[in-house]
Steps between C-alpha positions, in 0.01 A plus 500: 500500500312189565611135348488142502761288418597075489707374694670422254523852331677629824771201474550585163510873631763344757728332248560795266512770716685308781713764616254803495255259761742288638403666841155509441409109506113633449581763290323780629725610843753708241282570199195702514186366350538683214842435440404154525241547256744566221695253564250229425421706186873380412389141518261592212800672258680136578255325365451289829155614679187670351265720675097511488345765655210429794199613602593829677815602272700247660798356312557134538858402420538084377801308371439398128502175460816302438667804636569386835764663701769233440507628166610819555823424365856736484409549124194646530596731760802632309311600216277705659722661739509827334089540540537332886718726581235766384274337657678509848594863516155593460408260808772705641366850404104425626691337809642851544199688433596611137332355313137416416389086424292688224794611342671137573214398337484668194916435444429105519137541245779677251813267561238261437384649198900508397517147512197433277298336793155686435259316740721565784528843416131482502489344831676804650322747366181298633649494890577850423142601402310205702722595859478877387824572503499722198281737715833584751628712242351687239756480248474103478231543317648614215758230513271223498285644186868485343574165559133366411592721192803317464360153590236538243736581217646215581196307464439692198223663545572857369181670613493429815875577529488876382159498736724437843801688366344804419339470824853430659620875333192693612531369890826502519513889423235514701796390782797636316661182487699593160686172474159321484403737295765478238465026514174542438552764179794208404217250520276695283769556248495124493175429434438729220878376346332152488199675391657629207455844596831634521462836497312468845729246607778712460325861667517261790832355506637870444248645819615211723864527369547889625343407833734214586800719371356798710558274823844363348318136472730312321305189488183650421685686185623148428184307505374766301808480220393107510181560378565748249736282355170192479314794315763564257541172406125408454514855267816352296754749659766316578724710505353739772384155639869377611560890602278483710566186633843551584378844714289245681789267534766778631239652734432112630898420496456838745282433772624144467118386449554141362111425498467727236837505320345159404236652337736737299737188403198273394353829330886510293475162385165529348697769308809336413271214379284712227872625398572211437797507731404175656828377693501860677140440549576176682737585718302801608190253533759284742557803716182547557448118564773540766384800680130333497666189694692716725173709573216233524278715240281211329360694230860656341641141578220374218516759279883452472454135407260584273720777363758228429284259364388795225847550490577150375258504289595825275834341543371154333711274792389167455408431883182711608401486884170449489452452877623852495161576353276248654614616863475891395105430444482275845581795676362803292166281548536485861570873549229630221722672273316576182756704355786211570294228390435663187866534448569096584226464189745683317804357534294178516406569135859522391585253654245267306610711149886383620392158525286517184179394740250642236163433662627603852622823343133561369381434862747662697488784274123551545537464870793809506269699262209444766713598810670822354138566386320441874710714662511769217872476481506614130847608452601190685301296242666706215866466633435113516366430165775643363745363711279157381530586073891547630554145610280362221715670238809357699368158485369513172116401557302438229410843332134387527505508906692834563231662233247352732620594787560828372134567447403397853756735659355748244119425622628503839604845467233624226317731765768640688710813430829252484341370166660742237842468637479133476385515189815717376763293707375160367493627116875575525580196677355223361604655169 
């Protein structure tokens, strides 16, 4: 594998992985090229170089600015020693012969993808596709097609999502890869959840389900316990919600998978929160907050604090962190989350009801109902307009406002199939 990379990029290379090339003062006398390869691919998961691909499908590795190697500090390194140390025993295994930097590659595009850092999962896939890497074994294929499925659900575009997952199922029978297979029928179950579409969302979670418990894959049977428990909850289950959920958290408690026990404690707040339960809910939220600290993940770190800060707000505590909020949409910009910045609209909307902000709400509000709208996230819209009329009747706004609001959430959802439900659910409860 060809590359070119800063000077500065291989000092930074020197300073974290000191020990691994401490006898290799140009790095390449121990470490094979492709080996090599990966590990400047690290430098990209740190946040501390980027990579544009040349003329010729040549990666070229440079330090970010501001993120010279001096700053490499302790801190930083601890927190991500858990994916390092991933990252180094698969140096070690294409060192060995066994494994394939395709297969590197496509770990790092998904741990990115884990961490909520789209365009460098993006990035990958491009040296994948640009350096034709995909083409060393078949079976990649269907890998990346899952994770641009994945990616673009992210994004929020559904389309194009069930477009590259469906693709994902049909190659990777093709290969008999069954555990791709079975991700990319979770991934589908997702989309058409959000959709509103559970009865195809769930077809999918049960077909991927039996495959991961076929190959006794605990944390696939996990991630897909997580997800049923999201579905539930946008249907109004609760109960089978936080059944569900605690599967997912036993299974994760299992395997000891802390990225996505996260998930499964962030997913148990949002519970505890519509029950009304909200100390539990907090010091679940903190949990999560602590694991997302210990683990570097960005995106779970933001959605705790915004967790809290909704939190607080049901809870009518005088102090609100707005910065909470304000920092939550810095980042969510930066990484193009649709889905997550129509969520900081959300809370962003209570918070402005909490604070009796009436001509922000109006604004804010109109800016959630646009972003659950763009990305066709209609049960996300529904679940937060009623979690909205919740803190309005808690704050006692002016009867006039929550009517009005009422009626855009209601026009909002007019032409969907979510709109009779709605309909029902609101009747009893603003009654």
């Amino acid at each position: 594998m060809d590359y070119k990379a800063s000077d500065q990029v291989l000092e930074s290379l020197r300073e974290i992985f000191e020990e691994q090339v401490r006898a290799s003062p140009d790095l390449t006398e121990t470490i094979k090229p492709d080996a090599m390869f990966l590990l400047l691919e690290s430098l990209r998961f740190l946040g501390i170089a980027s990579v544009r691909v040349e003329k010729g499908g040549i990666p070229r590795y440079e330090v970010n600015k501001g993120s010279a190697p001096v700053i490499i500090d302790e801190q930083k390194k601890r927190k991500n020693s858990g994916k390092l140390a991933e990252i180094l025993t698969k140096v070690d295994l294409i060192n060995t012969g066994k494994l394939t930097l395709s297969d590197a590659e496509i770990f790092l595009a998904e741990t990115f993808l884990q961490e909520g850092k789209v365009d460098e999962a993006l990035d990958t896939l491009e040296i994948l596709e640009k350096t034709q890497l995909s083409n060393q074994v078949l079976a990649n294929i269907g890998k990346i097609s899952r994770i641009k499925g994945a990616i673009e659900f992210f994004k929020g575009d559904h389309e194009a999502s069930i477009k590259f997952l469906e693709d994902a199922v049909r190659q990777s029978e093709i290969t008999d890869d069954i555990e791709c297979v079975a991700s990319s029928l979770l991934g589908l179950g997702n989309v058409y959840g959000s959709m509103g579409n559970y009865e195809e969302a769930f077809q999918k979670y049960e077909r991927a389900f039996l495959l991961f418990k076929e190959r006794d894959n605990l944390q696939g049977m996990a991630r897909i316990k997580i997800n049923q428990s999201y579905t539930y909850s946008k249907m109004g289950q609760l109960l089978r919600s936080t059944e569900a959920n605690q599967e997912a958290i036993e299974l994760c408690e299992r395997v000891r998978d802390v990225p996505l026990l996260q998930a499964a404690y962030l997913n148990r707040s949002a519970l505890l929160l519509v029950l009304g339960r909200y100390k539990d809910a907090f010091e679940t939220t903190m949990s999560t907050y602590y694991l997302s600290l210990e683990t570097g993940n960005k995106r779970i770190y933001h959605l705790a604090r915004l967790s809290m800060l909704s939190i607080d707000i049901s809870g009518r505590k005088q102090k609100l962190e707005f910065q909470f909020l304000k920092e939550a949409i810095d980042y969510f910009t930066d990484i193009s989350s649709e889905i997550d910045l129509a969520y900081c609209q959300e809370i962003m909307t209570q918070y402005y009801i909490a604070n009796s902000m009436y001509q922000e709400i109006t604004f804010s509000l109109n800016a959630m109902l646009e972003m659950y709208s763009k990305i066709q996230d209609f049960v996300g819209l529904e679940a937060a307009g009623i979690q909205i009329l919740r803190i309005m009747i808690i704050y006692k706004t002016d009867s006039s406002l929550i009517k009005e609001t009422n009626k855009r959430i209601t026009k909002a959802l007019e032409n969907t199939r979510l709109i009779k439900e709605y309909k029902e659910y609101i009747k009893q409860f603003l009654h």
